[in-house]
C-alpha positions in Angstrom: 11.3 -15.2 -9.2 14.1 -15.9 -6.6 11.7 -14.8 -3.5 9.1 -18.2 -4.7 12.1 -20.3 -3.4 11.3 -19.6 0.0 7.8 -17.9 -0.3 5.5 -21.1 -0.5 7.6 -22.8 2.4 7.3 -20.4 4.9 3.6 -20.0 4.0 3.5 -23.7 4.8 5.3 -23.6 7.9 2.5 -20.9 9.5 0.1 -23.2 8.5 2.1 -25.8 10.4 2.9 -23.7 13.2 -0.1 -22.0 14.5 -2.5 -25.3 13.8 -5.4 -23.7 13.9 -8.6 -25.2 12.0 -9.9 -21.7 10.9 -6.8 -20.3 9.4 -6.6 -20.5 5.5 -3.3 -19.5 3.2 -4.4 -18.7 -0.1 -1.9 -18.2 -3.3 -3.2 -16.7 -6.2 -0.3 -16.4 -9.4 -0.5 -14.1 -12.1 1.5 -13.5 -15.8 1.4 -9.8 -14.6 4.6 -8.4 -13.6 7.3 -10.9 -12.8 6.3 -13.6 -15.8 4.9 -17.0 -14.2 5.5 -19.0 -17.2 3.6 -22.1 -16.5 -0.2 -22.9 -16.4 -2.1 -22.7 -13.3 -2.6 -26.6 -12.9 1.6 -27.0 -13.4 2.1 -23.8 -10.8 -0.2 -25.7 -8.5 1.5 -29.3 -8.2 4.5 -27.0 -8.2 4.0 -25.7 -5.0 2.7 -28.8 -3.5 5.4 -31.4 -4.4 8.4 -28.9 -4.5 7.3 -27.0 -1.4 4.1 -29.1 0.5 2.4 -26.5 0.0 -1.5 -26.3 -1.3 -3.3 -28.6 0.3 -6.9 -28.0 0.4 -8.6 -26.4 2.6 -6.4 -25.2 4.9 -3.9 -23.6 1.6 -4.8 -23.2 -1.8 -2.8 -22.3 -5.3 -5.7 -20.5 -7.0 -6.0 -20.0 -10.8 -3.4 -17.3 -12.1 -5.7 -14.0 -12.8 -5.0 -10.3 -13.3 -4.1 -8.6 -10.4 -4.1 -4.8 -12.2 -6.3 -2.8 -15.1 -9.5 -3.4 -16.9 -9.2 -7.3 -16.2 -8.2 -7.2 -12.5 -10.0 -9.7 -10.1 -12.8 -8.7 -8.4 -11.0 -9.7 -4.9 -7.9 -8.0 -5.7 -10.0 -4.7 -7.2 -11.6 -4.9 -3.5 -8.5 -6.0 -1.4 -6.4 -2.8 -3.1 -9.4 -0.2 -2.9 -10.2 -1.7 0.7 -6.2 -1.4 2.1 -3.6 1.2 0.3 -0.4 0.2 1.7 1.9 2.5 3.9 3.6 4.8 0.7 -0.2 5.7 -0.6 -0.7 2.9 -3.2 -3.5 1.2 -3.6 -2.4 -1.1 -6.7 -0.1 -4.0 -5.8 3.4 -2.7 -7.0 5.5 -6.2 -6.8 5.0 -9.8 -6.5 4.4 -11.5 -3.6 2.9 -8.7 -2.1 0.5 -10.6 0.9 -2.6 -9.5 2.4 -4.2 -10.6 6.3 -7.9 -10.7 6.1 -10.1 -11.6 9.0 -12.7 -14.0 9.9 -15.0 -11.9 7.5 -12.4 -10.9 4.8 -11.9 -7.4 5.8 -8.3 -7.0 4.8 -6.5 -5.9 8.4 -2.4 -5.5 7.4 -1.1 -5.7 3.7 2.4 -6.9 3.6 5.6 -6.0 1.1 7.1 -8.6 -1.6 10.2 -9.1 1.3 8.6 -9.3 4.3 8.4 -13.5 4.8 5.9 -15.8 7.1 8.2 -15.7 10.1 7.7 -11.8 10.1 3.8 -12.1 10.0 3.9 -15.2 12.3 3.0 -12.7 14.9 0.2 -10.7 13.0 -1.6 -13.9 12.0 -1.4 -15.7 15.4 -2.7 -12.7 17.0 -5.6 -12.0 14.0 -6.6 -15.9 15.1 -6.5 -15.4 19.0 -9.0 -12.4 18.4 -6.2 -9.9 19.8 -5.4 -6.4 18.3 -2.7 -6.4 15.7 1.0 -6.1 17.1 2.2 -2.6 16.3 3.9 -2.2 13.3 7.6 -2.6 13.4 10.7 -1.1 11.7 11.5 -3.7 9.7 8.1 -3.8 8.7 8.2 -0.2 7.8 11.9 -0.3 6.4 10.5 -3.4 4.1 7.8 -0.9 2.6 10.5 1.6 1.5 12.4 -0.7 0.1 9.3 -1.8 -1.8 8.9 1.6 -3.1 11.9 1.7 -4.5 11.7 -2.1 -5.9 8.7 -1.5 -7.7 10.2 1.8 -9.8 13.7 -0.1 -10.3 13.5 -3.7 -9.9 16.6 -5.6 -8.5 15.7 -8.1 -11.6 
């Protein structure tokens, strides 16, 4: 997918950027939707020596698993009952869809396939500060129905 190009960068730059101990970045790859074609251990050096990204503890390339159906993840079963996003669904409809959890895991914002690290940079340094979430923006809301349409005809 074209969007990994820059996805596990900018995850890695708001790592860098907000340096704070307690935050963790957490990728997890599936073969659902857009194919990943390698195996978990190749996706992982992947994103490490291609984009410095996954280094344990603060980010980590997880195992792919199944994100939808009979064989989803337990976390992803919870994280999608837990937080619909803003057009009413509660399955993930595209890749890179990203969710914010806080200090207990209670997912706070859910994010669309398109909307990058420099766009949640806010969201996140707030979440860590113990502030209230900034309001949600246009972009933010434009980016969700753009997803909606994404996910019923795909630009791939």
């Amino acid at each position: 997918d074209l969007l990994g190009q820059t996805a596990h960068p900018l995850y890695k730059y708001l790592m860098t950027e907000l340096r704070n101990p307690n935050g963790r970045a957490a990728v997890r790859p599936t073969d659902q939707g857009w194919y990943e074609p390698e195996v978990s251990d190749i996706v992982r050096l992947r994103a490490l020596q291609t984009f410095g990204f996954g280094a344990f503890p603060n980010a980590v390339v997880f195992d792919k698993v199944d994100l939808l159906g009979q064989t989803a993840h337990p976390l992803y079963k919870y994280l999608m009952t837990e937080l619909r996003n803003p057009n009413g669904r509660a399955a993930v409809s595209l890749n890179f869809e990203k969710f914010l959890l806080d200090e207990t895991g209670r997912p706070v914002r859910r994010y669309p396939r398109k909307y990058d690290a420099y766009q949640i940079e806010k969201d996140v340094a707030a979440l860590l500060a113990g502030e209230p979430l900034p309001e949600e923006t246009a972009d933010f809301k434009t980016a969700w129905i753009d997803a909606a349409r994404e996910s019923i005809k795909s630009e791939y």
